[in-house]
C-alpha positions as semicolon CSV with decimal commas, in nm:
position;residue;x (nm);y (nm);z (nm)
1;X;-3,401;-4,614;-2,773
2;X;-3,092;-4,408;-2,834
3;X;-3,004;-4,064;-2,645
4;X;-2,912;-3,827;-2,882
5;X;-2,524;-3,622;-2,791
6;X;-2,666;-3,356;-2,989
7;X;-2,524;-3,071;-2,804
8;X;-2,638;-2,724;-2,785
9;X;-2,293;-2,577;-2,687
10;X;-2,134;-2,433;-3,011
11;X;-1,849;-2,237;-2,826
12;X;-1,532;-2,367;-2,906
13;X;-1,250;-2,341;-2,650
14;X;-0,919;-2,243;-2,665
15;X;-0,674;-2,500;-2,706
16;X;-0,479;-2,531;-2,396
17;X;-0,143;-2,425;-2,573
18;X;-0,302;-2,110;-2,674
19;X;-0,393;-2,036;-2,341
20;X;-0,100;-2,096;-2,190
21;X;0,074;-1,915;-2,450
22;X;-0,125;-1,595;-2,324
23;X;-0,033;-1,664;-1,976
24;X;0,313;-1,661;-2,051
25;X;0,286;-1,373;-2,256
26;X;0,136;-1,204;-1,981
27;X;0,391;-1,272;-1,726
28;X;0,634;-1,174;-1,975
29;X;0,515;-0,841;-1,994
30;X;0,471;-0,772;-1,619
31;X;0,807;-0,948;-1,577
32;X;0,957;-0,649;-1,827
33;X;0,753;-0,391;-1,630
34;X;0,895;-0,477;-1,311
35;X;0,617;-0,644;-1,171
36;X;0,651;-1,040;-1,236
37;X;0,638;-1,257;-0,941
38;X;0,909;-1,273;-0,663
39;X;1,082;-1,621;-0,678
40;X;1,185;-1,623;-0,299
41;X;1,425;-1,890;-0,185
42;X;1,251;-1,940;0,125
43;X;0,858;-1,894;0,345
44;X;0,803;-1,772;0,661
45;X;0,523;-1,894;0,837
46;X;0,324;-1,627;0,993
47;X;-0,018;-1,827;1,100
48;X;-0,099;-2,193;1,024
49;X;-0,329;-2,094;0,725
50;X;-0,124;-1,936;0,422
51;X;-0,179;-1,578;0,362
52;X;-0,294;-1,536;-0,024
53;X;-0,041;-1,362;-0,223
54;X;-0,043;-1,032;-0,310
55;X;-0,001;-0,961;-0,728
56;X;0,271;-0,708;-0,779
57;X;0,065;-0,533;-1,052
58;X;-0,209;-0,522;-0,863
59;X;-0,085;-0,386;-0,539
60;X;0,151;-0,103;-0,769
61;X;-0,165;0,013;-0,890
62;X;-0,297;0,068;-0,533
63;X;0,076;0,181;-0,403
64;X;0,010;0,527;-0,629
65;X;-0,349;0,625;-0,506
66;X;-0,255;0,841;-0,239
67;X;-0,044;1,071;-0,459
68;X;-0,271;1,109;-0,725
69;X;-0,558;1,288;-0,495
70;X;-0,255;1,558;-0,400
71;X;-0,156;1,566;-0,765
72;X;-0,462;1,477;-0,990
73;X;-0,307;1,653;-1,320
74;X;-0,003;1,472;-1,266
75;X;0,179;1,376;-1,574
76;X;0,412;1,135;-1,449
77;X;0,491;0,780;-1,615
78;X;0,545;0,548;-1,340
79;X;0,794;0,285;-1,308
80;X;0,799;0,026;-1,047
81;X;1,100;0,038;-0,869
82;X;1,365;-0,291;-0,873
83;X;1,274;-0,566;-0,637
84;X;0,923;-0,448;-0,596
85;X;0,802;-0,767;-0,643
86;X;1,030;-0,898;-0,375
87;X;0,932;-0,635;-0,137
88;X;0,581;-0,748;-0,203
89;X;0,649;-1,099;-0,125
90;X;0,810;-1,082;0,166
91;X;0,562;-0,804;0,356
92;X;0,413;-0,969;0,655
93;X;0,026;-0,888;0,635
94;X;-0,034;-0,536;0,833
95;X;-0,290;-0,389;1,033
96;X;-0,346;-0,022;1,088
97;X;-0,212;0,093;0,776
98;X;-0,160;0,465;0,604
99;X;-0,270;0,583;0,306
100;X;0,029;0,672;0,189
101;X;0,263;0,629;-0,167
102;X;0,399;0,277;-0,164
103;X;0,118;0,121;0,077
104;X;-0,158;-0,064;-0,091
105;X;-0,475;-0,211;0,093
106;X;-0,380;-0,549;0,003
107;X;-0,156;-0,584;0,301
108;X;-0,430;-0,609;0,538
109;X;-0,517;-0,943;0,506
110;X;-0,591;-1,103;0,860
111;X;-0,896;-0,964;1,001
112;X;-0,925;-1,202;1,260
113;X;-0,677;-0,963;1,524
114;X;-0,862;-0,674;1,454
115;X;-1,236;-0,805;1,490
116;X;-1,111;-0,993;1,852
117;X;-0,846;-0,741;1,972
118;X;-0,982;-0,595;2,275
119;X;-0,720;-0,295;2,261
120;X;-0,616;-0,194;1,901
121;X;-0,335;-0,001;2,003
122;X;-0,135;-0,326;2,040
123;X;-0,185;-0,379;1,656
124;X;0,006;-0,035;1,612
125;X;0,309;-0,087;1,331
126;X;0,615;-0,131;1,547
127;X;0,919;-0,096;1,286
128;X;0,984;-0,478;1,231
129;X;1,268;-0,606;1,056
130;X;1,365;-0,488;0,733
131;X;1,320;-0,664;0,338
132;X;1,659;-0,680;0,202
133;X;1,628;-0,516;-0,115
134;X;1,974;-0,423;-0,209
135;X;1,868;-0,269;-0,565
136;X;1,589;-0,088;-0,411
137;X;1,820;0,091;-0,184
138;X;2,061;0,202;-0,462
139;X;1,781;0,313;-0,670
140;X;1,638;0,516;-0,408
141;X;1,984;0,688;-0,348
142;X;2,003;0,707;-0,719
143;X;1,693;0,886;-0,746
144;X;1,708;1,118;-0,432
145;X;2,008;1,243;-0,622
146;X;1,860;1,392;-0,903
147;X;1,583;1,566;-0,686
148;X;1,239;1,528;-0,914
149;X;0,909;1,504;-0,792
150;X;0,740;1,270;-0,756
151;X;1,030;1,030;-0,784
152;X;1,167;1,133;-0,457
153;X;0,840;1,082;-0,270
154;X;0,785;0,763;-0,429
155;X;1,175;0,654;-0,305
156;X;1,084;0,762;0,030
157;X;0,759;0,507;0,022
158;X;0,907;0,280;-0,145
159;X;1,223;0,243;0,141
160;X;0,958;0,293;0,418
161;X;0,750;-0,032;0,245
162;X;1,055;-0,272;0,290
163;X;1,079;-0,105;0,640
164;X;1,414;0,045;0,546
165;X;1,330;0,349;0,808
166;X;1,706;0,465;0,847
167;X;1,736;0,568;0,448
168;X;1,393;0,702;0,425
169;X;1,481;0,913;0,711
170;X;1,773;1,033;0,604
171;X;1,603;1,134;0,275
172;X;1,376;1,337;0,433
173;X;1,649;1,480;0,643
174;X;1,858;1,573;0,356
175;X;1,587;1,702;0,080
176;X;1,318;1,850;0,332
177;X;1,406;2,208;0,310
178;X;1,400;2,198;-0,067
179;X;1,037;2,041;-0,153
180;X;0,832;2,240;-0,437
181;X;0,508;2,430;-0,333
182;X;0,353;2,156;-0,542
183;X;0,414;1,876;-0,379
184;X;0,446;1,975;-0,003
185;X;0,102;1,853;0,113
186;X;0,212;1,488;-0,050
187;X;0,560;1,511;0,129
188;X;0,442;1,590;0,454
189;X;0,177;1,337;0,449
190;X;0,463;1,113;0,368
191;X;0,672;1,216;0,683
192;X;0,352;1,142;0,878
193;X;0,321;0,790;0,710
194;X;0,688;0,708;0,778
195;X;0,644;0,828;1,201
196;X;0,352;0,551;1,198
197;X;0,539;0,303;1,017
198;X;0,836;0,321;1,252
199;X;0,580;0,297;1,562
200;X;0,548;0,638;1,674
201;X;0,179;0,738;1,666
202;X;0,124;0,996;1,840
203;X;0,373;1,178;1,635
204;X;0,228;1,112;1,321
205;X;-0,147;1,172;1,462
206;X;-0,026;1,513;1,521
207;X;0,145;1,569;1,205
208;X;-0,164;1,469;1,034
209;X;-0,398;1,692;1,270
210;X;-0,166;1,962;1,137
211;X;-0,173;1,914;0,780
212;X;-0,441;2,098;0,541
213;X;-0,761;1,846;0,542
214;X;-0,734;1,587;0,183
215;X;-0,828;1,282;0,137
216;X;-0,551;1,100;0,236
217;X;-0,498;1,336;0,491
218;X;-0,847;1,236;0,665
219;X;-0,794;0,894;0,612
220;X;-0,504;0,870;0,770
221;X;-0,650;1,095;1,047
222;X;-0,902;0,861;1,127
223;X;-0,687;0,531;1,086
224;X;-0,449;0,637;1,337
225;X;-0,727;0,748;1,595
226;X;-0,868;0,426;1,560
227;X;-0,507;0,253;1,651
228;X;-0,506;0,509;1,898
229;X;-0,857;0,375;2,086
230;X;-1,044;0,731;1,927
231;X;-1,284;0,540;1,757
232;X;-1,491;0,874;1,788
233;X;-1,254;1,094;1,605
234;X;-1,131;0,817;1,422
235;X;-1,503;0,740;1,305
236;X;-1,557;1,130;1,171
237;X;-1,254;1,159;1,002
238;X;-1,319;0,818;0,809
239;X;-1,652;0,853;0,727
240;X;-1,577;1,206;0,551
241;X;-1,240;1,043;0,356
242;X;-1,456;0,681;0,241
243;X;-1,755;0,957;0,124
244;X;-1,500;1,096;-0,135
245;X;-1,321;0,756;-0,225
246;X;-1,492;0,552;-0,531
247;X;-1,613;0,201;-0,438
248;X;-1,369;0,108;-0,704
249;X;-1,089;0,145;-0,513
250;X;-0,965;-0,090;-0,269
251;X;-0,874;0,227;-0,030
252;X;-1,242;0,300;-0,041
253;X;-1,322;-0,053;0,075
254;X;-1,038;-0,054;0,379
255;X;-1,191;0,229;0,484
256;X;-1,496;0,082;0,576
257;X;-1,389;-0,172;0,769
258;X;-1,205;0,061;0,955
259;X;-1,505;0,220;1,018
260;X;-1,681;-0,087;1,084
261;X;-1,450;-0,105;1,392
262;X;-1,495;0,234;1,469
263;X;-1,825;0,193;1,533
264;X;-1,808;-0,095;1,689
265;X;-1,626;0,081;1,964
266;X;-1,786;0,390;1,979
């Protein structure tokens, strides 16, 4: 008796060249965009199990969330700025992170601190060394220059992402008396974001506290109380920013754990 290789699966596949052909095609394009992947010339080991890499396109999709809820009309074409993809690459994996332009959920990747840290104030940001991202720098001087919005705010994010705190600072020395009505509730929020980033909480706590309520606003609110040990004030803030956020976004989904650990401690 014979067994039949009648097969019921008519699908044909691609061939493999064809599929690689749309691969490369692929990376072309974000390569053009800005946004291929960083070749990096060397690793640094951060924990014994690799960290998964971050997607450039993916995390500059996240890095613009937190301006579009100040500026939802917005007509502005973004362009990823140069060595983004390096700056991605090289980003050791954060903790208590702001929801700020630049940032993107994606860098909190190691849960483990968080869910055994007994006090989460020691996983505060604390201004580590900075990316060296020559082009970035020059571009963000560039662009500072001409004074548009939102292309200085994203130059500020961008320089406080590589943790190149002395430029952004400057920045926002220089161009801070000068911001449109428009965009002031982005700008301050960024000023907050940068205090956190450079390890001063408190400060940026209180500049938050101080700002008109928005989403990012409470978000960032309730982050920073929970890196504080607030997890009640960090858990009311959160709960009203993650109630506005879609499930879509990965902002939405950050939240939650960071309310997860707010109650936790409650």
């Amino acid at each position: 008796m014979s067994r039949s290789t009648d097969s019921h699966d008519t699908s044909v596949q691609p061939a493999l060249a064809d599929l690689m052909a749309r691969y490369l095609e692929r990376q072309a394009e974000a390569q053009a965009a800005g946004l291929g992947t960083a070749m990096t010339g060397e690793v640094t080991p951060f924990e014994a199990a690799p960290a998964q890499t971050v997607d450039p396109r993916l995390a500059w999709d996240e890095a613009l969330a937190a301006v579009r809820h100040f500026q939802k009309r917005s007509d502005t074409k973004w362009q990823a700025p140069p060595d983004w993809p390096v700056v991605v690459a090289a980003h050791e994996p954060t903790v208590a992170l702001a929801f700020a332009l630049g940032n993107y959920p994606q860098l909190v990747r190691h849960l483990r601190p968080m869910m055994e840290s007994v006090d989460l104030g020691e996983l505060r940001p604390t201004g580590s060394r900075p990316v060296t991202a020559p082009n970035l720098i020059a571009w963000a001087a560039q662009t500072a220059s001409k004074e548009q919005y939102p292309q200085l705010l994203l130059a500020i994010g961008a320089l406080r992402l590589a943790r190149q705190f002395e430029q952004a600072d400057e920045l926002v020395r220089k161009h801070g008396e000068r911001v449109p009505e428009q965009w002031k509730a982005a700008w301050a929020n960024e000023v907050a974001a940068l205090a956190w980033h450079r390890g001063r909480g408190e400060e940026a706590l209180a500049l938050w506290q101080a700002q008109p309520a928005s989403l990012p606003v409470l978000f960032n609110r309730g982050m920073a109380a929970l890196f504080l040990n607030r997890p009640a004030e960090a858990h009311a803030a959160l709960n009203e920013a993650i109630a506005s956020l879609p499930e879509t976004s990965a902002w939405h989904h950050l939240g939650r754990l960071y309310l997860t650990l707010a109650e936790m401690r409650k």
